[in-house]
N, C-alpha and C positions, 0 to 999 in steps of 0.2 A: 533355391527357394521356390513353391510355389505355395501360392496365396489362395488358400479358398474360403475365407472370410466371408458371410455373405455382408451384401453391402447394400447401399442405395443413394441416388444422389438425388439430394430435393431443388429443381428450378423451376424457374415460370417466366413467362413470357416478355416480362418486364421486374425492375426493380418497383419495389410499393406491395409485390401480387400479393406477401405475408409466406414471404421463405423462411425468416425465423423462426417466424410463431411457429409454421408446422415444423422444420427440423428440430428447434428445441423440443417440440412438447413429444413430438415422435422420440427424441434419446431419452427423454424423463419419462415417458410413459413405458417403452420400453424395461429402463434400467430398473425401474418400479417393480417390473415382472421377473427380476432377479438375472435378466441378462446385462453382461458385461459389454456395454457400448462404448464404441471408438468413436468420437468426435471428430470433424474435420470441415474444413472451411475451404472453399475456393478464392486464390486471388489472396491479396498480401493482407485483406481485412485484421486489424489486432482486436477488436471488441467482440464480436462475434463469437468468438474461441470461448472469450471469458463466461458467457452466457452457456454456451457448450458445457465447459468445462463442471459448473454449478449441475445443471442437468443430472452426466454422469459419473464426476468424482473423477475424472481422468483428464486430462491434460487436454487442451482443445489445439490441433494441430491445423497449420496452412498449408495447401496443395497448389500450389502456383509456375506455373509451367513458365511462364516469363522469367519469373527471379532464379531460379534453380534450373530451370531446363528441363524438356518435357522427358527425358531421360530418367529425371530422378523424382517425378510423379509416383509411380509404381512402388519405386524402393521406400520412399519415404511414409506412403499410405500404407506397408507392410510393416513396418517399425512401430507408425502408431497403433495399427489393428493386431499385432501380435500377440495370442490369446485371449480375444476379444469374441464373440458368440454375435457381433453384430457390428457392423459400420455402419452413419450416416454422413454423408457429404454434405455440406450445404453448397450452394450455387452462387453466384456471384451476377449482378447485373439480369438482363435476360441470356434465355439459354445457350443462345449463339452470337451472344458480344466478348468480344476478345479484348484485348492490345490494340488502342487507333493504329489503324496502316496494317496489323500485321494478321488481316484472315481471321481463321479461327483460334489461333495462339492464346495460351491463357485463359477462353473461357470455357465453361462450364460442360459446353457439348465435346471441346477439345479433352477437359481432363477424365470426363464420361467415360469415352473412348479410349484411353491410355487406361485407366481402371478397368473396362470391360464391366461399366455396370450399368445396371438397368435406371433409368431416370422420371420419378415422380415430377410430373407437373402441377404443382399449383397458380389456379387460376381464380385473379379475381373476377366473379360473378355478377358483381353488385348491379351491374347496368348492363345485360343482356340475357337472353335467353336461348334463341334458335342458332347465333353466330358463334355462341360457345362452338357449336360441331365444328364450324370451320376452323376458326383460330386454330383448335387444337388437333383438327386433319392436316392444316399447315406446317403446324409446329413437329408430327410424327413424320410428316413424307419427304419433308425441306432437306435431310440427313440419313440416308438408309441406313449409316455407321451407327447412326444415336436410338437406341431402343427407347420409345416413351411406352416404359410397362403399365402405366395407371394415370387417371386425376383424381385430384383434390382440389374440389368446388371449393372456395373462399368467398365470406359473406354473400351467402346465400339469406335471401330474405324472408320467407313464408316456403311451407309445404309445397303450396302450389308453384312457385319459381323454382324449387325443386324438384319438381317433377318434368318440369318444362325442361330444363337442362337436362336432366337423364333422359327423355325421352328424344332430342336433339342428340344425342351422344351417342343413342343405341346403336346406331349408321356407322358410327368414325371407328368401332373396329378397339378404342381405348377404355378399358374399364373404369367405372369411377371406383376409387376405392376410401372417397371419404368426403364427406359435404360439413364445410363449420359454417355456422347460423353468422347472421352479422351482429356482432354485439359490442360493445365498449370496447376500443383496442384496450389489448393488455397493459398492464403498467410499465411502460418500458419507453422512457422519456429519452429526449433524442435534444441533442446542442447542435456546434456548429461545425462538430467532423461526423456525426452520425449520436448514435445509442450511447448513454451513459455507459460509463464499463461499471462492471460488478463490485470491484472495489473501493467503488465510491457511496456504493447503494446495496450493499450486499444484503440485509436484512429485508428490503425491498424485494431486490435480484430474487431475493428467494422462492417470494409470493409469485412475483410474474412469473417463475420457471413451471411452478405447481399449478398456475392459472392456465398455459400455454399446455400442459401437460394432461390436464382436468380437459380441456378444448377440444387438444386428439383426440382421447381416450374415449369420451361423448361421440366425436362424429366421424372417427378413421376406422376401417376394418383390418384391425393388427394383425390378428394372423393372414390376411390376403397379403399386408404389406410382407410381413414375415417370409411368407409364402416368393413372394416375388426377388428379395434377397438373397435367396437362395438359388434362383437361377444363376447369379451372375457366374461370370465365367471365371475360371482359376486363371490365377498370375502365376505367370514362370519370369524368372531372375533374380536377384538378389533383394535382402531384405537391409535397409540403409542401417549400417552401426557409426557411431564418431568414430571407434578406436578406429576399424577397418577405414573409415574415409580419411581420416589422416593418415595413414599406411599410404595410402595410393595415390592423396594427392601428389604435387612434383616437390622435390627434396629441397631443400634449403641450398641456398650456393656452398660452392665446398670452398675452405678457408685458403688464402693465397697461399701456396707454397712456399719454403724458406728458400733459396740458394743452397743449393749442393742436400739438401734432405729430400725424405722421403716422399714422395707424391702422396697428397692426403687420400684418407678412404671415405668412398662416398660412404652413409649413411645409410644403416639396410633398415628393412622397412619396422622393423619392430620398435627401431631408433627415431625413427621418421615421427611413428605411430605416438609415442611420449617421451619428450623430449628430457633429460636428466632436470628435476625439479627439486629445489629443497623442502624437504618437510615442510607445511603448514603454509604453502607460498599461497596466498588468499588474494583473491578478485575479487574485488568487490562489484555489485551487479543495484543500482538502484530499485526500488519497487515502493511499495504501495502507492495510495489512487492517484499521486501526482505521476507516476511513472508507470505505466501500464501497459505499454507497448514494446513485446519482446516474444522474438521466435523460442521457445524450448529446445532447439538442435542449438542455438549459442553456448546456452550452458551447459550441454551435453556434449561441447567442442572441447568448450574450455575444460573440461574437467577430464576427459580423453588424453588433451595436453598435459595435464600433468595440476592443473589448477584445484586448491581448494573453492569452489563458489560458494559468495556467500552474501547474503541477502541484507539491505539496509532500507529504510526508511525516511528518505530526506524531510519528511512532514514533522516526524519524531524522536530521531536521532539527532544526538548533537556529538556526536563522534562517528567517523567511521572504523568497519572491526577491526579490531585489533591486531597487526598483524600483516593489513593491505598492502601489495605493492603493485596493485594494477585497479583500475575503477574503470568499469561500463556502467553508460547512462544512456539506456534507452531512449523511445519515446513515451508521449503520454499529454497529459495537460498543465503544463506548469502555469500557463498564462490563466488560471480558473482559481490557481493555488499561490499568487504569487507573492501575497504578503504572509501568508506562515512559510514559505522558503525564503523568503525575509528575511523573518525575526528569528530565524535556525541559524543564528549571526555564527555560532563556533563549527557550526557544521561546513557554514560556507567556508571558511578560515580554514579544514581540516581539507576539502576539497583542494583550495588555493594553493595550501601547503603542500600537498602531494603533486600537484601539478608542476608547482617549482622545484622539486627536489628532482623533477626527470622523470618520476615513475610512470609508465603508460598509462593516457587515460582514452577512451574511445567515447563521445557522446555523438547522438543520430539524435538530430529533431528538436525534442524534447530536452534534451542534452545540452544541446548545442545554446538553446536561450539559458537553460542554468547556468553554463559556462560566462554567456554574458557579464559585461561591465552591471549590465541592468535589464529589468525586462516592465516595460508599462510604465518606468520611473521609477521601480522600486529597483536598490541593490541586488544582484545577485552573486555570482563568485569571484567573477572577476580576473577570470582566467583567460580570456578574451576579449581584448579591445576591441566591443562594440557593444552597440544597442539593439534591442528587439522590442517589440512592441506591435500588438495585435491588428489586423489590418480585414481590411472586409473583404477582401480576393483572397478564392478559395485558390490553393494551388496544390495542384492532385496532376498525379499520373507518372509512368512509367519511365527510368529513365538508362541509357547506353548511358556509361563512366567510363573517363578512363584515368587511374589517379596520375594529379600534377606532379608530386611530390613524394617522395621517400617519406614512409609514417611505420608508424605502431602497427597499422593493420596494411599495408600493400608496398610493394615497390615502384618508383615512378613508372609506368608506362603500362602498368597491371590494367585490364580492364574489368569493370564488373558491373552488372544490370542491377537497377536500386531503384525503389520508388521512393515521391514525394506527397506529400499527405498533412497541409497544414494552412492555420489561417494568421501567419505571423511574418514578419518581415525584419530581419535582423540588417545590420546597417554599420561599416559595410557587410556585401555580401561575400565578401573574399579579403585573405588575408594574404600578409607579405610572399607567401607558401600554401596556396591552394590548396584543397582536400584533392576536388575532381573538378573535371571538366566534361561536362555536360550539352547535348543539345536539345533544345525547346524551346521553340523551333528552331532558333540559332545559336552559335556556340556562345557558351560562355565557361566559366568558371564561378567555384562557387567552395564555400567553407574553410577551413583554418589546419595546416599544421605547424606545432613549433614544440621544440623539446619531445615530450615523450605524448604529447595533444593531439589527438583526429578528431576533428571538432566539424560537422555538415548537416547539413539537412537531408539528406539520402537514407533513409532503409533500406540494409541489407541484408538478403539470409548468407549467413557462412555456412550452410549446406551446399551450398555452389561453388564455394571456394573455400574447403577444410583449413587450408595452408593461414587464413588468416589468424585462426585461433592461434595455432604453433606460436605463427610469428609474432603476435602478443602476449601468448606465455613466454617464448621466450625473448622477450625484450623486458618483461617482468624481473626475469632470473637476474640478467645483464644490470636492469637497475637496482635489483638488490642486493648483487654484490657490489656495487660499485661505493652503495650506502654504506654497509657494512663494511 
């Protein structure tokens, strides 16, 4: 494979500078022009995507060098850019914050770098004029790896303070390629893990994407940015497929030999790759706005595997499809939603019941409180002996796992990189049979498994570790012959 996509990654100096607003309204304004834009997000953000995605009708993908490994950066930005006339990166944090402790790891100048693309700075303006030069001769010379192709002045106040920063800039050697006026921020309301997602406010979502888009389009020079896209440098290596990464992840143990018969045969890769599935064996995958929080390589694992995926509604269904023998429950905001997943009394009962029957269920986060005895006081599934209920510590950040416990998705002793991202405190926090054992700062243990339940608060991409999907499709199969 090699990648010549042109591309571009939008950072700035700090979080606040208005990386959305330009990355959105740059893919909208673009896709506007009849090019087909790649979306893509730095870092394990799940909202961001969603706003992406709205822009330009394509799937908004996460670039995260921590969770996946800077290895599968590349592969995985060629998967989502393929037959695409254009990528945009967004940034994460400022341009050179990473993983605490670990360097440049994970950020924005680190994934720059592994893409070989050129990097827009957006800068807020609003409070300086002559230091602009500096910050941003700082921010181009601090990395000679990191190309800063252009700026983009952010709330800029009058003519005249425009003039004053271009004329400070002339010196630093970096082009401005776009100056937006200071005006009303966009409509794009924020709670207590960041930005509304889109499908809570899509009709809204809409306006703000066309507003953000209307913004560039007014004060960016598209073809200079265009222009500059096209420098970046071609990618050589492979392009990420599920089938092919399940091929290659490591094989399933091979079954214990009988006495006096034949040595089993390992599995060749095509075996590996989808595992024998019955007709119509269906996953169910939670979604709309209570559940919002989901990589796209999941369901392109699971369906790899041998899986039907297939989408449900806990706000609106009062059944699960017809059909399920396996349930993932992302994350998302159930604590915002939590009396209509309430009063979805047969839905919880259908959750419950599948839980008890063995069938694999996997909830991250979001999941994990539905799973709950309760969540706030109100019922939830009850699939888990505990409580959750909302708390004012944010608890965020990156986490080394290594699973306690033989589950649905790992073997005991498996290790795997997972972040945490919430404002809720479920009680206890571990059960008879741990998920994982984590440290932050000191060890502990933390989430549920029992029967065929992985139940934690970790997010994970199984683009890191294909073998997970398998082994949940097939623990799927396993429970549904068992039913039958």
């Amino acid at each position: 494979m090699s990648s010549s996509v042109p591309r571009l990654v939008i950072a700035a100096p700090s979080s606040g500078s208005g990386k959305t607003t330009v990355a959105t309204g740059l893919m909208a304004a673009f896709a506007s022009r009849g090019l087909a834009v790649s979306p893509h997000k730095v870092g394990p953000d799940y909202i961001d995507p969603g706003y992406h995605a709205l822009a330009t009708g394509r799937v908004g993908r996460n670039l995260d060098a921590y969770l996946c490994g800077a290895e599968l950066v590349a592969p995985l930005f060629a998967h989502g850019a393929r037959g695409c006339d254009l990528a945009v990166v967004e940034g994460v944090m400022g341009l050179f914050d990473g993983a605490a402790g670990e360097g440049e790891l994970a950020s924005t100048a680190h994934v720059a770098k592994l893409l070989r693309a050129p990097v827009v700075l957006v800068v807020d303006a609003s409070s300086q004029s002559r230091s602009v030069a500096a910050l941003v001769h700082g921010f181009a010379s601090w990395d000679p790896e990191v190309r800063i192709g252009g700026v983009i002045l952010n709330k800029v106040g009058s003519e005249r303070h425009e003039g004053m920063l271009r004329e400070a800039l002339d010196a630093s050697g970096v082009p401005v390629l776009g100056v937006l006026r200071r005006v009303e921020q966009v409509g794009t309301p924020s709670r207590h893990l960041g930005l509304v997602p889109v499908a809570e406010r899509r009709a809204e979502a809409v306006g703000a994407v066309a507003a953000m888009a209307a913004q560039v389009r007014a004060g960016c020079d598209l073809d200079a940015l265009f222009a500059l896209a096209r420098g970046a440098g071609a990618l050589a290596g492979d392009t990420w497929d599920a089938g092919e990464a399940l091929a290659f992840s490591p094989p399933p143990p091979l079954p214990v030999p009988v006495p006096g018969g034949a040595a089993p045969r390992p599995p060749d890769r095509a075996e590996r790759a989808r595992p024998q599935t019955p007709d119509g064996l269906k996953v169910a995958v939670a979604g709309g706005a209570a559940f919002t929080f989901s990589y796209a390589e999941h369901a392109e694992l699971l369906g790899a595997a041998g899986a039907d995926v297939v989408t449900f509604d806990p706000l609106r269904d009062e059944e699960l499809p017809e059909g399920t023998r396996g349930l993932v429950i992302g994350g998302g905001f159930p604590e915002v939603y939590a009396p209509e997943l309430s009063a979805n009394e047969p839905l919880r009962e259908a959750v419950a019941s599948l839980a008890r029957s063995g069938a694999p269920v996997a909830a991250e986060c979001a999941g994990l409180l539905y799973l709950s005895r309760e969540l706030d006081g109100l019922p939830m599934c009850g699939v888990i002996d505990a409580k959750a209920r909302m708390d004012e510590r944010l608890t965020l950040g990156y986490r080394d796992a290594v699973a306690v416990s033989d589950s649905v998705l790992a073997e005991a002793g498996s290790r795997m990189r997972g972040h945490e991202f919430h404002r809720t405190v479920v009680e206890p926090g571990a059960g008879v049979a741990p998920a994982w054992g984590v440290r932050v700062p000191v060890r502990r243990v933390e989430g549920f498994v029992q029967q065929g339940v992985h139940a934690s608060y970790l997010h994970t991409h199984w683009a890191s570790a294909p073998g997970v999907a398998r082994r949940f499709v097939e623990r799927c199969v396993g429970s549904w012959a068992t039913a039958g």
